[in-house]
C-alpha positions in Angstrom: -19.8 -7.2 2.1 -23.6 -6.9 1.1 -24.6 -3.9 3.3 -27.0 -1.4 1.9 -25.9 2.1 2.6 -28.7 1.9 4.9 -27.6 -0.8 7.0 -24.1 0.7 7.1 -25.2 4.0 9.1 -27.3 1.8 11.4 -24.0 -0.1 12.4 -22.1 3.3 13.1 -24.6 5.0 14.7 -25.3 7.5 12.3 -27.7 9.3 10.2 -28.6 9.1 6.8 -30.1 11.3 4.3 -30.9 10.7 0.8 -33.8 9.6 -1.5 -35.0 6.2 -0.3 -33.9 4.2 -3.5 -30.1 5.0 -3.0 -29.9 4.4 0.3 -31.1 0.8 -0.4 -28.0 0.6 -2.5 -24.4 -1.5 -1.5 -21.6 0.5 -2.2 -19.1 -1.6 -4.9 -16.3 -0.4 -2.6 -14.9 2.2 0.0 -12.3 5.1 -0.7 -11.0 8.1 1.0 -9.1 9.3 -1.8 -10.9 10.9 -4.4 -8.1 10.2 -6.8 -8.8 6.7 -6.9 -12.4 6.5 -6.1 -14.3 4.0 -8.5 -17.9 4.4 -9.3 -19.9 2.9 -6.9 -17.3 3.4 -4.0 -18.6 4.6 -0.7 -16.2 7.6 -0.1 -15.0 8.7 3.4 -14.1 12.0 4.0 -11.3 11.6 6.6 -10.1 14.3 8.4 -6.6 14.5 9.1 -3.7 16.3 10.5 -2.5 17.7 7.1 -6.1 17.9 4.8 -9.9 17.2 5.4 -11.6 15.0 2.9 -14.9 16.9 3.3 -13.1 19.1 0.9 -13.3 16.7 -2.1 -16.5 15.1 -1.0 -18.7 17.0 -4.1 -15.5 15.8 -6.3 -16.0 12.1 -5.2 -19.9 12.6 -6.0 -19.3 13.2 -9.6 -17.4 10.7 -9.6 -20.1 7.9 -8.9 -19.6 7.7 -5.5 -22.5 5.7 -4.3 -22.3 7.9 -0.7 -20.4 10.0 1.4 -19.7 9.8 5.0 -19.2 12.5 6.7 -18.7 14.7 10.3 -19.6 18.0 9.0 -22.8 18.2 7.1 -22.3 21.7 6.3 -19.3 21.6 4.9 -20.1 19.9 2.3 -22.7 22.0 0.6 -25.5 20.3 -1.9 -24.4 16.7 -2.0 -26.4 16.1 -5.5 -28.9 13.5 -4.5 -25.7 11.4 -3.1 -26.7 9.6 0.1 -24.8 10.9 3.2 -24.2 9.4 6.1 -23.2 11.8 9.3 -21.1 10.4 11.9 -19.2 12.1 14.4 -15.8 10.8 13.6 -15.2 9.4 10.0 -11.7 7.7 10.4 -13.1 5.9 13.8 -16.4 5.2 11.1 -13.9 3.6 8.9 -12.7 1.5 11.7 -15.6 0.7 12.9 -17.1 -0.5 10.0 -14.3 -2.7 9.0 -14.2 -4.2 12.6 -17.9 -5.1 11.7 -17.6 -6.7 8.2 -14.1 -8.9 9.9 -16.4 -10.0 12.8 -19.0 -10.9 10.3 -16.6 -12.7 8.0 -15.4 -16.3 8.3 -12.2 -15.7 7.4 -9.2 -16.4 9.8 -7.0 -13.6 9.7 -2.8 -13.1 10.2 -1.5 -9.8 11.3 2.2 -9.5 10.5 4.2 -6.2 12.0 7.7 -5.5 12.7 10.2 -3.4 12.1 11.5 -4.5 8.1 10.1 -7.3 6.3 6.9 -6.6 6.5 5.5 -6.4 3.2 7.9 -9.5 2.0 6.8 -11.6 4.6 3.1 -10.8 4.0 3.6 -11.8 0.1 5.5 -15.4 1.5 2.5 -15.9 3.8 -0.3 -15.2 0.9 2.2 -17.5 -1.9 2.4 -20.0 1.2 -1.4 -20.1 2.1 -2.7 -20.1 -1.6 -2.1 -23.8 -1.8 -4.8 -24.6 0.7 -7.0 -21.6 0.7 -8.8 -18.4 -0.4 -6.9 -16.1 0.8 -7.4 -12.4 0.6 -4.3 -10.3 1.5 -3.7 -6.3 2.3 -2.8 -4.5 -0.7 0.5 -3.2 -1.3 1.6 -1.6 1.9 -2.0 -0.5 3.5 -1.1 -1.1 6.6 -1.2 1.9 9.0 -5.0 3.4 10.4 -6.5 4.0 6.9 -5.1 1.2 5.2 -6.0 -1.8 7.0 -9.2 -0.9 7.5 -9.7 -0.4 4.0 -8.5 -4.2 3.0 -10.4 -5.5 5.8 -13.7 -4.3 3.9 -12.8 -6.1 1.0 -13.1 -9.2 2.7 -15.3 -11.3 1.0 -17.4 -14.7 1.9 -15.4 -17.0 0.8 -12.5 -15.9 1.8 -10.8 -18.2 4.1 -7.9 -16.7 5.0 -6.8 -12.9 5.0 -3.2 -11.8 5.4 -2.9 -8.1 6.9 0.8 -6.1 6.9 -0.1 -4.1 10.1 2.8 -1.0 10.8 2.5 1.9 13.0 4.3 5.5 13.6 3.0 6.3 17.2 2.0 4.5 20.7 -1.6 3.0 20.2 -1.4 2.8 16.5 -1.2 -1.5 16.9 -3.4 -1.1 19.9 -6.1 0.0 17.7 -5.3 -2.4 14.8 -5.8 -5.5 17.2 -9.0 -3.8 17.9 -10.3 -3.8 14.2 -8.8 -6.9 12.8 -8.8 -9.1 15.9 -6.0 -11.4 14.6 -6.0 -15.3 15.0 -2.5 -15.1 14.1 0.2 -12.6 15.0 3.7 -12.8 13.5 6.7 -10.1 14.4 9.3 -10.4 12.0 11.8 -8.3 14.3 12.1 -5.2 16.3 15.2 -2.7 15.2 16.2 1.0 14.9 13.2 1.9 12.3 11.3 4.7 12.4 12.7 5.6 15.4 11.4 9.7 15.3 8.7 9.0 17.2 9.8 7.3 20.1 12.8 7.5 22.6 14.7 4.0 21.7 14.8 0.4 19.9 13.4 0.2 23.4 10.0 2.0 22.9 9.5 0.6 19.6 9.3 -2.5 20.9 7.1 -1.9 23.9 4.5 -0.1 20.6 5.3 -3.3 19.1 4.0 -5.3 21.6 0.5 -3.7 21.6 -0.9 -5.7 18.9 0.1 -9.1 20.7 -1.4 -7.7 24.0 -4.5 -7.0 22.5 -4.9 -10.3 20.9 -7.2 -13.0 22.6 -5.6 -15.9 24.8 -6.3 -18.5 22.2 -4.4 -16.6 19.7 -1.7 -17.6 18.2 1.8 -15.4 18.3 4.6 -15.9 15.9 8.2 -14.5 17.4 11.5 -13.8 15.7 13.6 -16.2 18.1 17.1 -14.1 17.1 16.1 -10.6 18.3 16.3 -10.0 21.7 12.7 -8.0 21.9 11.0 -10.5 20.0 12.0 -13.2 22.8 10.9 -10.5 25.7 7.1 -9.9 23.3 6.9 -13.5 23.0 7.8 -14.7 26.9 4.7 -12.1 27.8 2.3 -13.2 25.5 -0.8 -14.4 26.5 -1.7 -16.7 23.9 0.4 -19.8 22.0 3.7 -18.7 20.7 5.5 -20.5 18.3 9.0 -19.2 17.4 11.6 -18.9 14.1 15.4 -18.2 13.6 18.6 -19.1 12.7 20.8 -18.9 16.0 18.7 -19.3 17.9 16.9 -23.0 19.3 13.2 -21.8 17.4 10.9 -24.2 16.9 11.5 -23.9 13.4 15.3 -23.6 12.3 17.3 -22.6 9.4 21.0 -23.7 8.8 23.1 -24.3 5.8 22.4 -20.8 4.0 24.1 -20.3 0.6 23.2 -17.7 -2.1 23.2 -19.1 -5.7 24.8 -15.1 -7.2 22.1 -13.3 -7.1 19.3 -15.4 -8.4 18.5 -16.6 -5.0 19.0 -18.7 -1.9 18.6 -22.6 -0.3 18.8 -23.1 3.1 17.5 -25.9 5.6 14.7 -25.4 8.2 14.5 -28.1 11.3 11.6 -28.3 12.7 11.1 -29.5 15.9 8.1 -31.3 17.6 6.8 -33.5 19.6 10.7 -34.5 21.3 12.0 -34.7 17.6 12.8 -33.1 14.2 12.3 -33.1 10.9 14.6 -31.4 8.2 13.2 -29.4 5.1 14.9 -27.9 2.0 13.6 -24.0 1.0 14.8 -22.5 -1.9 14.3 -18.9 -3.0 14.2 -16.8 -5.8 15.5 -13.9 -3.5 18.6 -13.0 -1.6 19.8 -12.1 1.7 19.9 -13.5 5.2 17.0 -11.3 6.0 14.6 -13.0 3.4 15.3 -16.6 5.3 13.7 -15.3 8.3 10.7 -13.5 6.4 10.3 -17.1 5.1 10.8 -18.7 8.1 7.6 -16.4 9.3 5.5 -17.0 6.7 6.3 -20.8 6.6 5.4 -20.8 10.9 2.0 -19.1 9.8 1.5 -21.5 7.2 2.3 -24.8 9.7 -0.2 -23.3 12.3 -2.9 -23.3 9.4 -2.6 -26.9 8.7 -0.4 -27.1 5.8 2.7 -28.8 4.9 6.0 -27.5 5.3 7.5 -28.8 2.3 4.3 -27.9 0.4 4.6 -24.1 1.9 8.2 -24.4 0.4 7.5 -25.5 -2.7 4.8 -22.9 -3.1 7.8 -20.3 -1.9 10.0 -21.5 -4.2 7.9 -20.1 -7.0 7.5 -16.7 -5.9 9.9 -13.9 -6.8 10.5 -10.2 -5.3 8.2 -7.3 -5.4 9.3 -4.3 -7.7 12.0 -1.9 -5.5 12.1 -5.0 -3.0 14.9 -6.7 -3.5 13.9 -7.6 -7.3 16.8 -8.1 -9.9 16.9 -6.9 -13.4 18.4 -8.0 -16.1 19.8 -5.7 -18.5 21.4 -5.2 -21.9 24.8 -4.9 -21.6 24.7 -7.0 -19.8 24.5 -5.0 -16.6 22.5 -6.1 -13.3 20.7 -4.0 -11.4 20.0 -5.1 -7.4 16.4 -2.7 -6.6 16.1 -2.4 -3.8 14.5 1.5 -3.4 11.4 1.0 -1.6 12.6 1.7 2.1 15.9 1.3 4.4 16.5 1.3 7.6 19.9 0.3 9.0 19.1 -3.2 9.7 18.9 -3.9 6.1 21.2 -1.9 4.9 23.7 -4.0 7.0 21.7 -7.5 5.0 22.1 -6.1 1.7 25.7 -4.8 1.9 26.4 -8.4 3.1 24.7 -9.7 0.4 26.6 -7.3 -2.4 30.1 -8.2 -0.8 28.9 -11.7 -1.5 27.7 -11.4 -5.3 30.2 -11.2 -7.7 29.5 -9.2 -11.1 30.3 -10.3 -14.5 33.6 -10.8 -16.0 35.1 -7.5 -15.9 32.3 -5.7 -14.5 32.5 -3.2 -11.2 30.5 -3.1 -8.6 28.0 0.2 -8.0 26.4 1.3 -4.4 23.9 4.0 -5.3 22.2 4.3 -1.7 20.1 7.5 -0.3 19.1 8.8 3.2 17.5 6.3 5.5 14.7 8.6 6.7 12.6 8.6 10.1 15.9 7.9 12.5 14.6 10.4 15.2 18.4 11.4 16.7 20.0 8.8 15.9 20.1 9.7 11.8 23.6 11.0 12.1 25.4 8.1 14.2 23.8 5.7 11.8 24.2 6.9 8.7 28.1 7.0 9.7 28.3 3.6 10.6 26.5 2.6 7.3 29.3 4.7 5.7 32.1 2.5 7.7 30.4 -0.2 5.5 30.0 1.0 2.8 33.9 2.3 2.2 34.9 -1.1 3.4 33.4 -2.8 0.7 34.8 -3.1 -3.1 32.6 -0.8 -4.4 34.4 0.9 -7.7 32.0 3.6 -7.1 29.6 5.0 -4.4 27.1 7.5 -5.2 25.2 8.9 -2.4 21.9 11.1 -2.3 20.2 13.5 -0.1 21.2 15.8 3.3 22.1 12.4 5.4 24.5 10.7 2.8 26.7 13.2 3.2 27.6 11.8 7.2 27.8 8.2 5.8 30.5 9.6 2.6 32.5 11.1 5.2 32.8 7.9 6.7 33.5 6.5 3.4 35.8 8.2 1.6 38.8 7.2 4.4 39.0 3.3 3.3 36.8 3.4 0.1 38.8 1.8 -3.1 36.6 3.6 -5.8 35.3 6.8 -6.8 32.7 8.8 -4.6 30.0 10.8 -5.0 27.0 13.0 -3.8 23.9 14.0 -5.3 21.3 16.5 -3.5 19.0 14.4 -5.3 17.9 11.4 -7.3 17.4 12.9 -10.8 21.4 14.0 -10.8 22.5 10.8 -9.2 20.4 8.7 -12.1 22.1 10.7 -15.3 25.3 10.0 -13.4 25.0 6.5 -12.7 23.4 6.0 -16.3 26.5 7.4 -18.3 28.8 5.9 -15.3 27.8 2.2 -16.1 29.6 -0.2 -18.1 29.0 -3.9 -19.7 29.3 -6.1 -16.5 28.6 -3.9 -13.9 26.2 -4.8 -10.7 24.5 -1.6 -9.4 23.3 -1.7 -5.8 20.2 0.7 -5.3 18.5 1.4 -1.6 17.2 4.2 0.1 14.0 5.1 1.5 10.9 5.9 -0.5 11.3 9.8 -0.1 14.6 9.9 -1.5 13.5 8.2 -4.9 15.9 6.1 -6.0 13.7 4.4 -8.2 14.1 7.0 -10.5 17.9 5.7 -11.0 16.6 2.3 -11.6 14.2 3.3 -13.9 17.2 5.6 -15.6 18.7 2.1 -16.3 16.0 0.5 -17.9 15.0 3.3 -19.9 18.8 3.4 -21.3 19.3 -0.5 -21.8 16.1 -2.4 -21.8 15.7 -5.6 -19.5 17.4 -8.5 -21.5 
């Protein structure tokens, strides 16, 4: 974007004060976190539920910031001879601003939401589209009100393509997102018990789900999860062309033949149907779990509507490998493997990945290790479901299950009755790493997953600390 500072409080409707030669400036960037604010950053000061950013707005001036916007004046005292810029609403300026610069962009963009698989599915769809074009994609999970606005303003000219994860907490969050980002192509990867504390069922998270596809336009193209029964009902009232994935269910593109090569990854076959007839493909992936086909499936769908190739989309997929805490696999002296996959967890994939531990085998003579944590933002339903990931996890052949936090607790009570191996609690992560750390032995596989508050990833990075990636 090549607005002056100037320019940028005509198109919000606000005022600006400063000496004349700054406000002729473009901002290098745009932050609301002083903490990470570059030189040259146009810094927002957002006010939220929990902290108002007009608090660190003189901080973000001595740190270059090129301006400030703001919806107090006052409360920001002498501003230093930084340009400000008053509006009455800085997170709706945000929004605003970044609904301008996408409109003003060429670029064709992909929103991709759902309830797990988000982020993954997003990195497929970027690997997938690199072949064919510039592609600019959200970074790391800024997905939510103040992150996809913020990667939307790094949009750039020649950017053909840009990839947006778009998530939500509340009713109206997705509303708003189709608003700002106006997507050309909408992909749900599924809808499932996730952060369920703000609404009332799997129910209302769909219907909050199915904001972003009613606010798309009616040449817009939707991309539905053809195996989950609220992904059919968003797709059957979408206004726009829907194109559909899955596995068992007819999709218009298919997978069959799944088989996991240990844990090094996947193949699998995708049909795809058109035009009366078919046409078979072979994927393979450096990643594991049923759950990773259909993110694949996604981003291949978005990739096919784009013009490219599917065998040239799986080739390209074929080269990528997992995230950090995302289903990556390390390595270690020992030899010991370690299956990280701390980011998040939700129910849904804790039943993928404790399908796809039963499935791995460890080395000769090694054990296998469940280290899992609370899966957090269950609304009422945290107790029942932590049990029945508990009935899971004791039925497996775990030869030892650590659990962490308040909510592990109702799944190792579930656990203990049929589990074969040892079981423990921790309160937290710090005491379940030292255990696990002098717990492991040459050969062992350790599973790790919980979600991001409980901090697993501390026990992962226990392990490498102790025996070094091979």
């Amino acid at each position: 974007m090549s607005h002056t500072l100037e320019n940028i409080a005509s198109i919000l409707g606000g005022a600006c004060e400063g000496p004349s030669e700054r406000i002729g400036a473009v901002p290098g960037g745009f932050s609301i976190d002083t903490r990470t604010i570059r030189p040259g950053d146009l810094f927002f000061a957002i006010v939220g539920p929990n902290h108002d950013g007009h608090r660190f707005a003189a901080q973000a001036a001595e740190k270059g910031a090129s301006g400030l916007i703001v919806s107090d004046r006052g409360a920001i005292g002498a501003a230093a001879g930084v340009p400000v810029i008053v509006v009455k609403d800085t997170l709706r300026a945000l929004q605003d601003l970044a609904a301008s610069v996408r409109r003003e962009m060429p670029a064709r963009v992909v929103g991709i939401t759902g309830s797990g698989g988000k982020t993954t599915t997003k990195e497929m769809t970027r690997a997938a589209l690199e072949s064919s074009f510039t592609v600019h994609s959200s970074r790391g999970n800024l997905n939510n009100l103040y992150g996809c606005p913020l990667s939307l303003l790094e949009l750039k000219s020649d950017h053909q393509v840009s990839v947006l994860e778009m998530g939500m907490s509340y009713h109206g969050e997705l509303a708003r997102l189709a608003e700002i980002a106006d997507p050309d192509i909408g992909v749900l990867t599924n809808v499932s018990a996730a952060h369920l504390m703000n609404f009332t069922s799997v129910e209302d998270v769909a219907s909050a789900k199915q904001e972003l596809f009613d606010g798309m336009r009616s040449d817009a193209i939707g991309i539905f999860n053809a195996d989950n029964e609220h992904c059919r009902r968003i797709a059957g009232a979408f206004k726009g062309f829907a194109r559909t994935f899955g596995i068992d269910h007819e999709a218009d593109l298919r997978a069959s033949n799944y088989r996991m090569n240990g844990l090094s990854g996947c193949t699998f076959e995708v049909r795809h149907a058109q035009n009366g007839g078919s046409r078979t493909h072979a994927v393979s992936l450096r990643f594991v779990g049923i759950h990773h086909v259909y993110n694949a499936l996604a981003a291949m769908s978005a990739g096919y509507m784009l013009g490219i190739d599917l065998d040239a989309i799986a080739d390209r997929l074929s080269q990528l490998v997992p995230l950090g805490m995302r289903g990556r696999v390390l390595a270690l002296r020992g030899p010991i493997e370690c299956l990280d996959d701390s980011y998040n967890s939700n129910p849904d994939a804790m039943h993928h990945m404790l399908r796809v531990l039963a499935d791995a085998e460890p080395a000769a003579g090694g054990r296998k290790i469940i280290v899992f944590g609370d899966m957090l933002e269950l609304g009422d339903y945290e107790k029942e479901a932590h049990r029945e990931i508990g009935r899971m996890i004791g039925l497996s052949d775990a030869a030892i299950i650590v659990g962490v936090g308040r909510l592990a607790v109702e799944a190792l009570d579930e656990a203990r009755s049929t589990a074969k191996g040892e079981v423990h609690h921790f309160d937290e992560a710090t005491g379940a790493a030292a255990f696990v750390v002098q717990s492991v032995r040459p050969g062992d596989l350790v599973f790790v997953k919980a979600s991001r508050g409980i901090g697993l990833d501390r026990v992962v990075g226990a392990l490498e600390e102790r025996f070094g990636e091979e």
